[in-house]
VOBA-1610 file (N, C-alpha, C; in pm, whole numbers, padded with zeros to 5 digits, always signed):
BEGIN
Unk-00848-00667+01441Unk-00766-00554+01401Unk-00855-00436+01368Unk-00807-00312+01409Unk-00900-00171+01347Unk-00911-00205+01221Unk-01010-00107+01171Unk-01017-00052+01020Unk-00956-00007+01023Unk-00942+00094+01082Unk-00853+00222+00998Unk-00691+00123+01021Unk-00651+00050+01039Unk-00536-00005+01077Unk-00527-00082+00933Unk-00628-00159+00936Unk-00673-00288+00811Unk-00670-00146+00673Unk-00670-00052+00667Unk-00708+00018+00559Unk-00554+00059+00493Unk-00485+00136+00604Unk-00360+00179+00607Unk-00242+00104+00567Unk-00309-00067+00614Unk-00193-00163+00573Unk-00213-00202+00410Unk-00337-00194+00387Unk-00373-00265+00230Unk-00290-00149+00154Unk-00360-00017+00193Unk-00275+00094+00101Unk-00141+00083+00059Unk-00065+00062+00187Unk+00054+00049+00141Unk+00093-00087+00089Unk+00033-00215+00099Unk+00065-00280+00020Unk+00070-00306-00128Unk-00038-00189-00159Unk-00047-00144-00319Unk+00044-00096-00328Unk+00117+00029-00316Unk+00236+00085-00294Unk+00353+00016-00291Unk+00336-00147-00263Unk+00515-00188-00226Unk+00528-00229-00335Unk+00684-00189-00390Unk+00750-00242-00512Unk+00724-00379-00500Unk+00728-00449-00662Unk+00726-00598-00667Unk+00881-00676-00583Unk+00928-00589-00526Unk+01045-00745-00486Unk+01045-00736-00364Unk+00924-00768-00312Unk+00860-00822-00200Unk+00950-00947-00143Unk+00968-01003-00002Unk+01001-01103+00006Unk+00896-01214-00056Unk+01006-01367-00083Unk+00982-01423-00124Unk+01037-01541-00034Unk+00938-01682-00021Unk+00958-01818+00079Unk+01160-01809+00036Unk+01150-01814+00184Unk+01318-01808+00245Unk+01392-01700+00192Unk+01345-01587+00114Unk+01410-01493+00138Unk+01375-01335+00202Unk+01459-01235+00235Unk+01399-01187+00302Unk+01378-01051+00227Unk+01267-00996+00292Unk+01195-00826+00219Unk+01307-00706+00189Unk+01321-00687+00065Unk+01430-00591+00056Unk+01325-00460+00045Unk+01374-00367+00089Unk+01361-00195+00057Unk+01406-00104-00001Unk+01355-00058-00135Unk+01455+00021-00227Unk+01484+00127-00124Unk+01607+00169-00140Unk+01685+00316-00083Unk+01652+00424-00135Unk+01494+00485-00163Unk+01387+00609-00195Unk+01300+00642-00086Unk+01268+00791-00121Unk+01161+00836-00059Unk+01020+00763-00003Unk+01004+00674-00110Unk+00833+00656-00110Unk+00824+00527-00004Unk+00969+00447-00043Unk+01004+00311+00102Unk+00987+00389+00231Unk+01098+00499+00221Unk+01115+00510+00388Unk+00981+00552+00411Unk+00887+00649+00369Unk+00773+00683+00392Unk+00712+00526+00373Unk+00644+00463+00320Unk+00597+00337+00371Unk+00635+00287+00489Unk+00789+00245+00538Unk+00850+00194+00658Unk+00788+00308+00799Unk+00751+00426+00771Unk+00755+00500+00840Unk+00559+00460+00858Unk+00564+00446+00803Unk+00402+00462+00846Unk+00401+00272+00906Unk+00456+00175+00829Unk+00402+00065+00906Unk+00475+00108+01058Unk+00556+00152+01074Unk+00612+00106+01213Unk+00507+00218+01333Unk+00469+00341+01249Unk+00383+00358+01340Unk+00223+00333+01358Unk+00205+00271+01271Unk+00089+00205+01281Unk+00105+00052+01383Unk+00251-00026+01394Unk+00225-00121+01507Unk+00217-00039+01643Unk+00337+00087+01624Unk+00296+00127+01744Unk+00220+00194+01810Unk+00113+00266+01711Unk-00020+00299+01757Unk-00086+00174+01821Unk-00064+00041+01725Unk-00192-00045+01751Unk-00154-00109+01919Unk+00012-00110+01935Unk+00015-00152+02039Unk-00023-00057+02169Unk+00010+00101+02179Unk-00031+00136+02256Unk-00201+00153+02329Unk-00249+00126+02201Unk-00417+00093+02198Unk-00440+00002+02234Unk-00361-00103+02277Unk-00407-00264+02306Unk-00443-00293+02425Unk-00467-00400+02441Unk-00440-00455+02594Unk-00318-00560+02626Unk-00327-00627+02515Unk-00202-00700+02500Unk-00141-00711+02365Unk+00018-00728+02413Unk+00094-00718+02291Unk+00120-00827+02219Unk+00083-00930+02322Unk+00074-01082+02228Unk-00061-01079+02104Unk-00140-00988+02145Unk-00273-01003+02021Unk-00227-00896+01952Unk-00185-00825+01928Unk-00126-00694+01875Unk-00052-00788+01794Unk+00056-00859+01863Unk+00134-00907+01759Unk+00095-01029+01657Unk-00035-01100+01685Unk-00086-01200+01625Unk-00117-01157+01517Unk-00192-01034+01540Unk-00313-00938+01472Unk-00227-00956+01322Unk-00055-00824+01375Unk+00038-00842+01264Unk+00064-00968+01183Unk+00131-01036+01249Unk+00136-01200+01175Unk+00020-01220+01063Unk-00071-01235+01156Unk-00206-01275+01019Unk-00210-01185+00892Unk-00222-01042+00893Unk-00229-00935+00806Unk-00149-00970+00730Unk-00004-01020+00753Unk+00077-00942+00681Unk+00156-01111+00621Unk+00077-01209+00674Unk+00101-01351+00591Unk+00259-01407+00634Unk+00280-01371+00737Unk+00430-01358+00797Unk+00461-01548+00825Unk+00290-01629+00868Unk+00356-01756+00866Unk+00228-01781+00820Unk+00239-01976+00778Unk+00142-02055+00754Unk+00030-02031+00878Unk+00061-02040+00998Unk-00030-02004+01135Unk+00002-01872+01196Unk-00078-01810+01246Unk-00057-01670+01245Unk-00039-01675+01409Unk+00065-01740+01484Unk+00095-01776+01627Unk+00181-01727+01666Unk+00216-01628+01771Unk+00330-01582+01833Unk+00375-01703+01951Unk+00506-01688+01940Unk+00567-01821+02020Unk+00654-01733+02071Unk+00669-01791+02237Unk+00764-01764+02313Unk+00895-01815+02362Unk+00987-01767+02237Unk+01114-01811+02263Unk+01192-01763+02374Unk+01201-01852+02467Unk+01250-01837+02616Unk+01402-01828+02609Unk+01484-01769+02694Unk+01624-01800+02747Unk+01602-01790+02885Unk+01614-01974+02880Unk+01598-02016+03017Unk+01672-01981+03150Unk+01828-01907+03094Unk+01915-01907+03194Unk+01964-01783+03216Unk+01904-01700+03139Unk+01893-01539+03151Unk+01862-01516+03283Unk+01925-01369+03346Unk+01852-01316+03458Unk+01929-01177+03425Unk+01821-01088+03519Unk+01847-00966+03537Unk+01744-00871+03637Unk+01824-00776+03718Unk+01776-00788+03847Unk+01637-00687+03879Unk+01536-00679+03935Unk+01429-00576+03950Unk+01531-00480+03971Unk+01473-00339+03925Unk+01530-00202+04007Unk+01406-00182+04131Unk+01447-00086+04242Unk+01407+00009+04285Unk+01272+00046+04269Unk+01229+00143+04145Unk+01183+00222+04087Unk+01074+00076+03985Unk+01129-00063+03990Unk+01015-00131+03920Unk+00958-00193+04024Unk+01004-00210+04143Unk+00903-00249+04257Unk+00846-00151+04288Unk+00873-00046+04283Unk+00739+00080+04310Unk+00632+00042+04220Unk+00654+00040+04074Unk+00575+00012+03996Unk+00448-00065+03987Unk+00544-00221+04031Unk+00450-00303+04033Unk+00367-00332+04226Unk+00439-00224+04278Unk+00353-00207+04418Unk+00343-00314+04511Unk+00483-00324+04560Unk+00574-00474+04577Unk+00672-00402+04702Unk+00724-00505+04769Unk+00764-00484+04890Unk+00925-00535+04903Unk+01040-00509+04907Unk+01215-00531+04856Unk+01203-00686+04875Unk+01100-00744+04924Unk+01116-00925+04990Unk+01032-00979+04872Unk+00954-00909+04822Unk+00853-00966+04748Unk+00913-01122+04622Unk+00850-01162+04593Unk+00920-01270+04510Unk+00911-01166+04378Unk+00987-01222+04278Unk+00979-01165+04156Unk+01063-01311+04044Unk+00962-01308+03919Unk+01039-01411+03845Unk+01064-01331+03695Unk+01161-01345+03658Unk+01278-01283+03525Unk+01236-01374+03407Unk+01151-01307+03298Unk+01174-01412+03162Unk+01202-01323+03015Unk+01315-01369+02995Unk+01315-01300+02868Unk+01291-01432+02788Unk+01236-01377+02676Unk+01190-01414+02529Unk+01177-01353+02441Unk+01211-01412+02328Unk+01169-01360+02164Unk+01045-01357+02139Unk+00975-01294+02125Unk+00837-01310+02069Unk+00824-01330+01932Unk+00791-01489+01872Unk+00847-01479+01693Unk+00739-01536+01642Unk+00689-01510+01492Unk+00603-01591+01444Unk+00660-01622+01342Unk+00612-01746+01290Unk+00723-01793+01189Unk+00848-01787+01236Unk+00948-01756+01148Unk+01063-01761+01162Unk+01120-01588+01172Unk+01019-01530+01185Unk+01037-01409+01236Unk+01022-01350+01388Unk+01169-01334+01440Unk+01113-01269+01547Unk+01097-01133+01549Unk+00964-01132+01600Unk+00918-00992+01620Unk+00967-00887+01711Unk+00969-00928+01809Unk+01049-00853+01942Unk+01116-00917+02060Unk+01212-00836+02147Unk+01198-00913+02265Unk+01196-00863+02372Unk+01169-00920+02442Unk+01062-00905+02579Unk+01195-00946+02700Unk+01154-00843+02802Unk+01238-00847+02920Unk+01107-00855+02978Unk+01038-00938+03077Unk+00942-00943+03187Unk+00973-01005+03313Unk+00937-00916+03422Unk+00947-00931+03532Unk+00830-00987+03564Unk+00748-01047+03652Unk+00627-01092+03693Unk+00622-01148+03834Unk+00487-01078+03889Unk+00479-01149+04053Unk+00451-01267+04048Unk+00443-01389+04082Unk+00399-01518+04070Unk+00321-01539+04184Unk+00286-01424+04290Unk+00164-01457+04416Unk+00076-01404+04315Unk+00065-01323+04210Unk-00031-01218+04176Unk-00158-01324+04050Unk-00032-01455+04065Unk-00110-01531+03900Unk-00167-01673+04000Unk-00226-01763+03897Unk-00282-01878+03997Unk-00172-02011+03966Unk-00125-02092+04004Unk-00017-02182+03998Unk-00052-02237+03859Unk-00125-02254+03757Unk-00153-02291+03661Unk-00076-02175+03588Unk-00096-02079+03606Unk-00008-01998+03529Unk+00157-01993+03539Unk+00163-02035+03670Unk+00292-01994+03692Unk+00386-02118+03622Unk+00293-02248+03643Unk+00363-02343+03588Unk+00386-02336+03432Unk+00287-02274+03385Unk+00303-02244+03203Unk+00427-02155+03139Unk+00431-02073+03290Unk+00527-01969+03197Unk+00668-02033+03255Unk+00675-02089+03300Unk+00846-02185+03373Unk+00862-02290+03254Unk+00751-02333+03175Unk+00775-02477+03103Unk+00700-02462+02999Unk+00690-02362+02922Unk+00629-02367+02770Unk+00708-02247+02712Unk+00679-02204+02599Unk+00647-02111+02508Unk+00528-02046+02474Unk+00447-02073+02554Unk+00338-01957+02565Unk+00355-01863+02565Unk+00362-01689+02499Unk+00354-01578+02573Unk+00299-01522+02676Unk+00360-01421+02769Unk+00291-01393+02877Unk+00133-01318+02847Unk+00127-01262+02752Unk+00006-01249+02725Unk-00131-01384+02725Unk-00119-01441+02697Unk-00205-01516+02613Unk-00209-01630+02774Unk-00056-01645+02843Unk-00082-01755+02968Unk-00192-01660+03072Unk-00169-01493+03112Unk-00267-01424+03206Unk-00411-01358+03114Unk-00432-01437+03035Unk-00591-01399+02953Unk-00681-01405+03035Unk-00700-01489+03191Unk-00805-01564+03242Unk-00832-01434+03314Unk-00718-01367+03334Unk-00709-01239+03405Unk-00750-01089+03398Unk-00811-01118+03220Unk-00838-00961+03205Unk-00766-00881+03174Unk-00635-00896+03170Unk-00521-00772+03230Unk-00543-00685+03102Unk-00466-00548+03133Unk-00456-00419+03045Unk-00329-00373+03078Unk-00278-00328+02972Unk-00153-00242+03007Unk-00131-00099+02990Unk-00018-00050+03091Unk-00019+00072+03090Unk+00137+00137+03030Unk+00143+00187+02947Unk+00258+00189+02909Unk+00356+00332+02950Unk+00465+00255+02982Unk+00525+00422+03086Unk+00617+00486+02992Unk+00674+00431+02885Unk+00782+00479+02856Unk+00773+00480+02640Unk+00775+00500+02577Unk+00775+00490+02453Unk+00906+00585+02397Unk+01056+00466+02330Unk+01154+00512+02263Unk+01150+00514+02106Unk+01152+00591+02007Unk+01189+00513+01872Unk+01343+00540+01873Unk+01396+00439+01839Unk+01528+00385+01808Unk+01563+00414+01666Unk+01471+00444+01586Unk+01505+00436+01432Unk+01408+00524+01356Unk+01459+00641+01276Unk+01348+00684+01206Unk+01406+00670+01071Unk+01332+00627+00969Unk+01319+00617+00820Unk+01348+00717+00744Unk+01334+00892+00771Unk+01330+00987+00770Unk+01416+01086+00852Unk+01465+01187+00777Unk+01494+01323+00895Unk+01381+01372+00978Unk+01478+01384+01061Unk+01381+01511+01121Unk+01324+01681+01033Unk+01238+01667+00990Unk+01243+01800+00918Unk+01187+01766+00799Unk+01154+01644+00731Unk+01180+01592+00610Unk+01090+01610+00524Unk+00941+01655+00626Unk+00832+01722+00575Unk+00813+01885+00484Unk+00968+01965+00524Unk+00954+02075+00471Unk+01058+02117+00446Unk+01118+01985+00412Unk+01292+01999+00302Unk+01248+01900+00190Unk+01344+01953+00112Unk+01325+01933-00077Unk+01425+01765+00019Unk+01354+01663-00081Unk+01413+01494-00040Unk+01528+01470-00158Unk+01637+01398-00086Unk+01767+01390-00206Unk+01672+01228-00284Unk+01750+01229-00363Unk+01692+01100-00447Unk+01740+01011-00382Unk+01677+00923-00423Unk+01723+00776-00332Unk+01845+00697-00439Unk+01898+00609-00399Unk+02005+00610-00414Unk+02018+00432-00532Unk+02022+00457-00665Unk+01973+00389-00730Unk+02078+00247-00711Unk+01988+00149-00706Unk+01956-00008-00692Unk+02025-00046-00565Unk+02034+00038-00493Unk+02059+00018-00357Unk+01917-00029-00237Unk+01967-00111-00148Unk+01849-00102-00072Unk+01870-00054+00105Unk+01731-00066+00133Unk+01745+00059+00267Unk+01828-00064+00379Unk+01892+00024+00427Unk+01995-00037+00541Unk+01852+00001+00692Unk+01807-00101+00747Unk+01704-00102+00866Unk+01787-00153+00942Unk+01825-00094+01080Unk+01868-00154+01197Unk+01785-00289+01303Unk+01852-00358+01339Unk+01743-00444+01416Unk+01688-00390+01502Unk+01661-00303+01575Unk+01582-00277+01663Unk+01503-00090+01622Unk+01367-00131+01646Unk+01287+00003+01576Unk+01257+00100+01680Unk+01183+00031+01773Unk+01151+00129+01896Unk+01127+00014+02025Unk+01096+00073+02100Unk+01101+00034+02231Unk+00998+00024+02326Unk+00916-00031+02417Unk+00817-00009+02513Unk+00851-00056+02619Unk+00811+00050+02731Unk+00833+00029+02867Unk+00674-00002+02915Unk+00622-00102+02953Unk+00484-00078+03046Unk+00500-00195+03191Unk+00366-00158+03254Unk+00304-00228+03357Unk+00211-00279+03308Unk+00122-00419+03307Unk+00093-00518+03304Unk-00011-00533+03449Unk-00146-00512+03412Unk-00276-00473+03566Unk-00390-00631+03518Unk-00387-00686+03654Unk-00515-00785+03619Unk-00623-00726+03619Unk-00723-00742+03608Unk-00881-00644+03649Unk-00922-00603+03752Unk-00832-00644+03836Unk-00898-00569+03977Unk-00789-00491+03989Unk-00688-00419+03929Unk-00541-00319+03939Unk-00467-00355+03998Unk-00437-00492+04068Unk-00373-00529+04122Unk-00202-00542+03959Unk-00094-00472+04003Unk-00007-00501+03858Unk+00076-00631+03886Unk+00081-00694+03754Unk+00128-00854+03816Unk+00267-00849+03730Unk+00277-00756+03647Unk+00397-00753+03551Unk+00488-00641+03484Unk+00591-00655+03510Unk+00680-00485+03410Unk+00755-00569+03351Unk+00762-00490+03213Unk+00788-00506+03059Unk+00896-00447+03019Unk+00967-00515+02921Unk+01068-00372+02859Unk+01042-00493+02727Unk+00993-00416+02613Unk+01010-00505+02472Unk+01067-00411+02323Unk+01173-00458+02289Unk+01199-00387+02200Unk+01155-00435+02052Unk+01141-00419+01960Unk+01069-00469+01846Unk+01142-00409+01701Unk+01135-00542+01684Unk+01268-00563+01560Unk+01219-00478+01432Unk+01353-00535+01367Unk+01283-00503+01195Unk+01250-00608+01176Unk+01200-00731+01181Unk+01128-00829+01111Unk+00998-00788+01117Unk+00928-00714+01155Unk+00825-00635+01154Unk+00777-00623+01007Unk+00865-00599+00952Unk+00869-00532+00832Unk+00934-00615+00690Unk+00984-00754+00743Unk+01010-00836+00657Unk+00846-00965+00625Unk+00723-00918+00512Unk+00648-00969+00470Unk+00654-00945+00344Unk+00617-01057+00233Unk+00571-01038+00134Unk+00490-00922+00069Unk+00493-00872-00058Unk+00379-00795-00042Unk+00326-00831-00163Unk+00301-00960-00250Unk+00284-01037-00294Unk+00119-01155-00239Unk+00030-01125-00217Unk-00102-01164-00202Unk-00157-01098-00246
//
């Protein structure tokens, strides 16, 4: 993990009120200024760290460990085996693919602990990986990260949504109403969004992405 990442997270963990989550329950957020500004900075600090990455499975490990989210700091790939949904157009351009080309559909949760972190829509070429891979990602919970490691890959990310801000727009140079006493912050499940392509080391692209990423992000103790 960065420093400056490792620095930003301790800070605000000094900062978090004591009613931190606690084993089986989950992280509440007082309804004030100084939360949403905390919420606002972790969420863009994952999504700095992820656009800096190469992969979002270590990005997301990285989180897990920091932030004490499980006993093992392991992202697991919760599959729905019977999901489908179809390439566009515009993602076979992408991945530089031909209308015949094969293409295989996996969505998963990406969760550690009992938190899932995000989930993942991936498309993937299966000529582009070696049959060892292909067999891992049909019959495990591996993430796709961590099964194409042998590969080098890097990603390129095309699209970046936030779905949720903590804050107004403006909020930097308007007087803030008080927060709203013993109430806590209402967080939607889904924070922001990433669109990328997925390149082995020789640029050949073996994968397009769509992962959206929850608020469990943001459900850790702050209690260590």
């Amino acid at each position: 993990m960065k420093a400056t990442t490792i620095g930003i997270i301790s800070f605000l963990l000094l900062l978090a009120p004591a009613d931190g989550a606690r084993a089986g329950e989950h992280r509440q957020w007082p309804d004030n200024f100084q939360s949403r500004l905390e919420v606002l900075a972790l969420i863009e600090t994952l999504n700095g760290d992820l656009l800096a990455s190469r992969s979002a499975t270590e990005t997301l490990t990285e989180w897990c460990a920091a932030h004490h989210m499980s006993a093992e700091p392991k992202i697991v790939a919760q599959r729905e085996k019977d999901a489908t949904k179809p390439l566009s157009a515009e993602q076979r351009q992408e991945l530089a693919i031909g209308p015949d080309e094969p293409v295989v559909y996996r969505r998963v949760n990406l969760a550690c602990g009992d938190h899932v972190l995000s989930e993942a829509d991936n498309w993937y070429v299966p000529s582009r990986l070696t049959p060892e891979m292909n067999a891992a990602l049909t019959s495990s919970d591996i993430p796709f990260g961590r099964v194409v490691r042998p590969l080098n890959p890097r990603r390129q990310t095309i699209a970046v949504t936030i779905l949720w801000q903590p804050l107004p727009r403006g909020w930097e140079i308007k007087p803030q109403p008080p927060g709203t006493a013993n109430q806590h912050l209402i967080i939607p499940p889904l924070l922001f969004e990433h669109r990328a392509v997925v390149y082995r080391a020789d640029g050949k692209p073996i994968a397009d992405v769509d992962e959206n990423y929850r608020a469990d992000i943001l459900d850790f103790s702050s209690a260590h």
